[in-house]
C-alpha positions as CSV (number, residue, x, y, z in Angstrom):
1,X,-33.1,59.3,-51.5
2,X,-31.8,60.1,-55.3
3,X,-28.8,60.3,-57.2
4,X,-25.3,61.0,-55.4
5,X,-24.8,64.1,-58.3
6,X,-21.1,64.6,-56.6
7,X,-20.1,61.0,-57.5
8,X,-19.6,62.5,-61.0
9,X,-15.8,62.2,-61.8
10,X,-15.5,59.7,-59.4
11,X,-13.0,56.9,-59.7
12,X,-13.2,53.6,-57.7
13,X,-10.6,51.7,-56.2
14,X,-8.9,49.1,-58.2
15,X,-10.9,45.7,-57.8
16,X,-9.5,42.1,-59.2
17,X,-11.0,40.1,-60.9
18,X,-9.8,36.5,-61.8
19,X,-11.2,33.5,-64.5
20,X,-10.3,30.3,-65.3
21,X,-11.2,28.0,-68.0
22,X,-14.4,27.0,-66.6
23,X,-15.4,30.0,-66.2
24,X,-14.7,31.0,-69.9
25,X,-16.5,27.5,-70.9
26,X,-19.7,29.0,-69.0
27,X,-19.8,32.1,-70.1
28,X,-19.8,31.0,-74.0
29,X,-22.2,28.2,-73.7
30,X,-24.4,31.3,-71.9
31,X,-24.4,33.1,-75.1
32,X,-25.9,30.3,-76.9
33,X,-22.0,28.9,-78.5
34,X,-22.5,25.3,-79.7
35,X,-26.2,25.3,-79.7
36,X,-26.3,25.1,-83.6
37,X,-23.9,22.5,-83.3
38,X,-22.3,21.2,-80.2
39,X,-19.7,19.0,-82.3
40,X,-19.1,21.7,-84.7
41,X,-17.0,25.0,-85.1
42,X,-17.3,26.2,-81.7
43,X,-15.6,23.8,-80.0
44,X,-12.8,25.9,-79.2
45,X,-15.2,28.0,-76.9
46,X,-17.0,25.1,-75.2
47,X,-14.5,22.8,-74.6
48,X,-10.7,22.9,-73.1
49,X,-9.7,18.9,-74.4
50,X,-11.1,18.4,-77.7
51,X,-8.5,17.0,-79.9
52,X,-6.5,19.2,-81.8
53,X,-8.3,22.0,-80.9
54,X,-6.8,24.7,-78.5
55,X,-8.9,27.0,-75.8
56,X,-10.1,30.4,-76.5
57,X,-12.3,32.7,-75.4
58,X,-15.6,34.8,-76.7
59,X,-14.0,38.2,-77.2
60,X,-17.7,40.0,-75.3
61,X,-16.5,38.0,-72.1
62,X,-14.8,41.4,-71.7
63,X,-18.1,43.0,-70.4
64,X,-18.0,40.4,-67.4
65,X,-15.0,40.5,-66.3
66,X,-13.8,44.3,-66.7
67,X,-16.6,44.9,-64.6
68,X,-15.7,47.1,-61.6
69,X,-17.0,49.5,-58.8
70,X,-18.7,52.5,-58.8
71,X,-22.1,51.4,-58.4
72,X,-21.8,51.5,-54.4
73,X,-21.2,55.7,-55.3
74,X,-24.1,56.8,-57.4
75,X,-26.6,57.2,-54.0
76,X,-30.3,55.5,-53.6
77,X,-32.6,54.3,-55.9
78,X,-35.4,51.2,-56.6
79,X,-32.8,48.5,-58.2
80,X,-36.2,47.4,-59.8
81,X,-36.0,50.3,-61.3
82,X,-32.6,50.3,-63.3
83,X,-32.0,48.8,-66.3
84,X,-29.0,48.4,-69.0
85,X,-29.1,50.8,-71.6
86,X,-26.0,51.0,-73.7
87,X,-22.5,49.0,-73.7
88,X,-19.8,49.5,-75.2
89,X,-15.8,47.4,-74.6
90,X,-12.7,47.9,-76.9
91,X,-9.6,45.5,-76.2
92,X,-6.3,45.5,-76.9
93,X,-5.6,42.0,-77.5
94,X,-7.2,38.1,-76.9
95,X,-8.3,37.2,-73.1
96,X,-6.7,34.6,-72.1
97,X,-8.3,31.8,-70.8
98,X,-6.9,32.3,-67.4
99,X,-6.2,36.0,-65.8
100,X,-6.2,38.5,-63.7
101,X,-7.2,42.1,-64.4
102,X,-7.3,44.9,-62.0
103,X,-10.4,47.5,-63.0
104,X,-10.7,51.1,-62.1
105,X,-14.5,52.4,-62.9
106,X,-15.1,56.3,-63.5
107,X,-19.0,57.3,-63.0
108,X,-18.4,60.0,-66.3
109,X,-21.3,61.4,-66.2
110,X,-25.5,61.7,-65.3
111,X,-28.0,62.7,-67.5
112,X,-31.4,63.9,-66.9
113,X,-34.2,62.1,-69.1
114,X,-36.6,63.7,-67.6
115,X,-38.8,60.5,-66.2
116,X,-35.3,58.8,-65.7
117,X,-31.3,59.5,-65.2
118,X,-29.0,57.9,-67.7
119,X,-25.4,57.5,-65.5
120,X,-22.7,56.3,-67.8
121,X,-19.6,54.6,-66.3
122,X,-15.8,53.5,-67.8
123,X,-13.9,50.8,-67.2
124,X,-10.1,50.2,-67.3
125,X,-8.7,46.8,-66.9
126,X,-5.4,46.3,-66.6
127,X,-3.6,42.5,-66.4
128,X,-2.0,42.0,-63.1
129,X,1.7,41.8,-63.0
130,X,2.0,43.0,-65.9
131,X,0.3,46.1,-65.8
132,X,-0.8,45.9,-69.7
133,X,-4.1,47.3,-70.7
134,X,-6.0,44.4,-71.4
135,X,-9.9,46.0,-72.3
136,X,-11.9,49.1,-72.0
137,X,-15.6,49.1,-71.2
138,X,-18.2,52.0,-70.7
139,X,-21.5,51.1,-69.6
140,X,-24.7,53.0,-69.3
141,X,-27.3,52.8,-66.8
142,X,-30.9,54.1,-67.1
143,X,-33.0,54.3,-63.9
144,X,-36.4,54.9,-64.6
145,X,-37.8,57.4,-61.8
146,X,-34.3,59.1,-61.2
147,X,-34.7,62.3,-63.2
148,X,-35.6,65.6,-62.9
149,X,-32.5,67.1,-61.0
150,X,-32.0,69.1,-64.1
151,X,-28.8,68.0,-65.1
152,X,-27.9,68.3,-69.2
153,X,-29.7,65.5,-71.2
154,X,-26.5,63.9,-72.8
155,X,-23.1,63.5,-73.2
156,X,-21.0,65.5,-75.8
157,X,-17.9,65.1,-77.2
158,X,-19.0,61.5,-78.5
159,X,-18.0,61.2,-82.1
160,X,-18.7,57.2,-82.5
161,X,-22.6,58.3,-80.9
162,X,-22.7,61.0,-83.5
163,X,-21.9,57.9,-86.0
164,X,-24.5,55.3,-84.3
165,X,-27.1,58.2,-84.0
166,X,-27.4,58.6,-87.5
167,X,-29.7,55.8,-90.1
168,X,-28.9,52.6,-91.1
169,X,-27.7,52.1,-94.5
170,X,-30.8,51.7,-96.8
171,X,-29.3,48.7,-98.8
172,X,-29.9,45.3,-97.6
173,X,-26.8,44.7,-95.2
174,X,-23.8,42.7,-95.9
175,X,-24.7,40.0,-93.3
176,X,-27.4,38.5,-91.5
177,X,-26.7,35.8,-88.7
178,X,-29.8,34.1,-86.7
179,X,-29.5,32.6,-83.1
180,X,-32.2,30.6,-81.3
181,X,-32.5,31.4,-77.1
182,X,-32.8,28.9,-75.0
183,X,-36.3,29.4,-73.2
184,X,-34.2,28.7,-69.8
185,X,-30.9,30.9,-71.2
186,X,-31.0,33.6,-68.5
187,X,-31.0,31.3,-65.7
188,X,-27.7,29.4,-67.6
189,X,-26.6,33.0,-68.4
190,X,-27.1,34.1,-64.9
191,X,-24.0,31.9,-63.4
192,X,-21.5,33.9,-65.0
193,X,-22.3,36.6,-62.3
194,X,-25.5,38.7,-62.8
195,X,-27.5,37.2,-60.3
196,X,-30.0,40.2,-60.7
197,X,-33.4,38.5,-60.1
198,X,-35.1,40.5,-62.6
199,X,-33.8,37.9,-65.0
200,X,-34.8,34.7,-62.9
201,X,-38.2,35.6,-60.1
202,X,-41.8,36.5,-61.7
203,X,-42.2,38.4,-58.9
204,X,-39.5,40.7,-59.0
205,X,-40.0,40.8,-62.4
206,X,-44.0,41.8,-62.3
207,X,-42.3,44.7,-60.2
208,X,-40.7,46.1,-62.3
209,X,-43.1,46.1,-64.8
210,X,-42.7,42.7,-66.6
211,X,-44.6,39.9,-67.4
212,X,-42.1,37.3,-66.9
213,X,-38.0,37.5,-66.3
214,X,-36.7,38.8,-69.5
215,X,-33.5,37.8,-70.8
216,X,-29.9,40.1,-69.3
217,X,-29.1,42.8,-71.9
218,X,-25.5,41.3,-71.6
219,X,-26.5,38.1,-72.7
220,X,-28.0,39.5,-75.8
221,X,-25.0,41.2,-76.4
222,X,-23.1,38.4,-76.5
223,X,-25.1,36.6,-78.8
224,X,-24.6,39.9,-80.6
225,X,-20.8,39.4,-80.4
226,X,-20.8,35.8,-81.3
227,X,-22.4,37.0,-84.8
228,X,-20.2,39.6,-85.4
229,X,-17.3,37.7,-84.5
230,X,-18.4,35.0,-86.8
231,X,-19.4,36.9,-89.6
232,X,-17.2,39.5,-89.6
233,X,-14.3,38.0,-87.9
234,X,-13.9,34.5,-89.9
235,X,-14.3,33.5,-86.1
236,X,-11.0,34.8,-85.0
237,X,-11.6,36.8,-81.7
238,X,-7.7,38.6,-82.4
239,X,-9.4,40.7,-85.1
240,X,-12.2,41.8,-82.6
241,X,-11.4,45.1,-81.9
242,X,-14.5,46.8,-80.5
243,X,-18.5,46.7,-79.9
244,X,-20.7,49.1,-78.7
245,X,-24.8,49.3,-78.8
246,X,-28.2,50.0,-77.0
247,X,-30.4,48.0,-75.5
248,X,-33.7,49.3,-77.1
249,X,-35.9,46.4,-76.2
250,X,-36.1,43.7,-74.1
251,X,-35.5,40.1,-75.1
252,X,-37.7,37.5,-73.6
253,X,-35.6,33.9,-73.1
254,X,-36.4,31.3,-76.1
255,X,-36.3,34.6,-78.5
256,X,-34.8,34.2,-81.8
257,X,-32.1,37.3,-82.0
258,X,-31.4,38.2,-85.9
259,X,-28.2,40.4,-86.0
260,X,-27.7,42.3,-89.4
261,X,-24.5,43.7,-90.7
262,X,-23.7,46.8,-92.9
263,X,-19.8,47.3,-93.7
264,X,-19.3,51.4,-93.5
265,X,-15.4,51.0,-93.8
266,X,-16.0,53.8,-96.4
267,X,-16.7,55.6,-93.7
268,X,-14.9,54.4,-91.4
269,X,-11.9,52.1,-91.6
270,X,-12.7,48.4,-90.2
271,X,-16.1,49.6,-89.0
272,X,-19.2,47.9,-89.1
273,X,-23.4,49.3,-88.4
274,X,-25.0,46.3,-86.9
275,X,-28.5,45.7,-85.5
276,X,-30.5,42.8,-83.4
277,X,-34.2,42.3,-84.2
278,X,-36.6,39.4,-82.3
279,X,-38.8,36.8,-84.5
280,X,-41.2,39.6,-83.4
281,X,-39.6,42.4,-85.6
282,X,-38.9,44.0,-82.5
283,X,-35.4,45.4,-82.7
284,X,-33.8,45.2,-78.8
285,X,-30.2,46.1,-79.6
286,X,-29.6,49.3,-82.2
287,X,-27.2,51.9,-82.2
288,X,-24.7,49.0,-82.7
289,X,-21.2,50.0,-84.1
290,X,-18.0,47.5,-84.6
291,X,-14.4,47.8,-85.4
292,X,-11.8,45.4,-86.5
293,X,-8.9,45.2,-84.2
């Protein structure tokens, strides 16, 4: 039992993964799009036959589908246990709302926490046929009872985590966008794929240490994208260039998620420090960094 340490470096076949319309339609109404207004500004995620208004899709339905292997390689552990810590996904132009990408997954590293391992893993999705990079993802995993194999504590070479690691502005940020959850949005959330029942059984749940199913860290981060995109955007998911932030908290379904917005393009051309607090104060996605396309 433990960590497969030798599965560092290792890169996983190419899998497929296909979507259609529907499956775009699903994904955005699981992030909460049209809930303010189901007539309003959104349509263009919700629906594929409004009139005069033409299909597209929420740029964060890039952390579905560039989702690959890799798991299957990291060795044994409690899945109660794991948790999503960080995610980050850069693309190189709009999804389409039907594709095909073809993903390789590296497992780049594990890092000893101590109490934990935190095993980070890319993503490269490429569009079938053509062979175009479509999006990037990296995603890190923390599995609580996995450490102590006394491996280094974190990454290096990570200038952008440099960035994120350091304080928020101190002025009041540049934007502040509020969501309502759905107290049932994990179990609509859940049909784009993550059928992890952490999110959906008390029981499972209560195992791994929670009162109730809390609410996928993905779906938070796409109500996370959803505000940046509309506030930073001017709702046009072409300028979306890239995301990235950690899940610091968990968010409980029928949570209000408050995403604020500093622009550091003095810093940083077309970047962006962003962070997602609960009604609660409680802040469950920090670290958060953005960049126009």
């Amino acid at each position: 039992m433990g960590l497969n340490l030798d599965a560092v470096g290792v890169v996983s076949e190419a899998t497929e993964r296909s979507w259609d319309s529907k499956d775009a339609l699903l994904y955005a109404l699981g992030v909460g799009a049209g809930a303010l207004d189901p007539t309003g500004f959104e349509l263009e995620f919700t629906t594929e036959n409004s009139h005069g208004v033409t299909q597209r899709v929420l740029p964060s339905f890039a952390a579905i589908v560039g989702q690959g292997g890799g798991r299957q390689e990291l060795g044994d552990f409690d899945p109660a246990m794991l948790v999503h810590g960080e995610q980050s996904i850069r693309l190189y132009g709009e999804i389409p709302v039907a594709g095909t990408v073809s993903t390789t997954s590296k497992v780049s590293g594990m890092y000893d926490k101590g109490a934990a391992a935190l095993v980070v893993l890319e993503g490269e999705s490429r569009h079938s046929g053509s062979g175009a990079l479509a999006f990037t993802s990296r995603s890190a995993l923390f599995i609580r009872g996995a450490g102590g194999f006394g491996g280094p504590r974190n990454p290096e070479g990570d200038p952008e985590g440099e960035l994120v690691a350091e304080p928020l502005p101190t002025r009041e940020p540049d934007e502040v966008v509020s969501y309502a959850t759905r107290t049932d949005q994990a179990l609509l959330y859940r049909l784009s794929g993550d059928r992890n029942p952490l999110h959906s059984d008390p029981a499972f749940a209560k195992r791994a240490g929670f009162d109730r199913p809390i609410l996928h860290g993905l779906c938070t981060y796409g109500f996370t994208g959803r505000a940046l995109l509309h506030a930073v955007c001017g709702s046009d998911p072409a300028r979306f260039g890239g995301m990235r932030a950690r899940f610091s908290k968990p968010t409980l379904p029928g949570d209000t998620l408050t995403v604020s917005v500093w622009d550091i393009s003095d810093r940083l051309s077309g970047a962006y420090r962003f962070r997602t607090q609960t009604q609660r104060g409680e802040t469950v996605i920090d670290a958060g960094l953005f960049s126009l396309a």
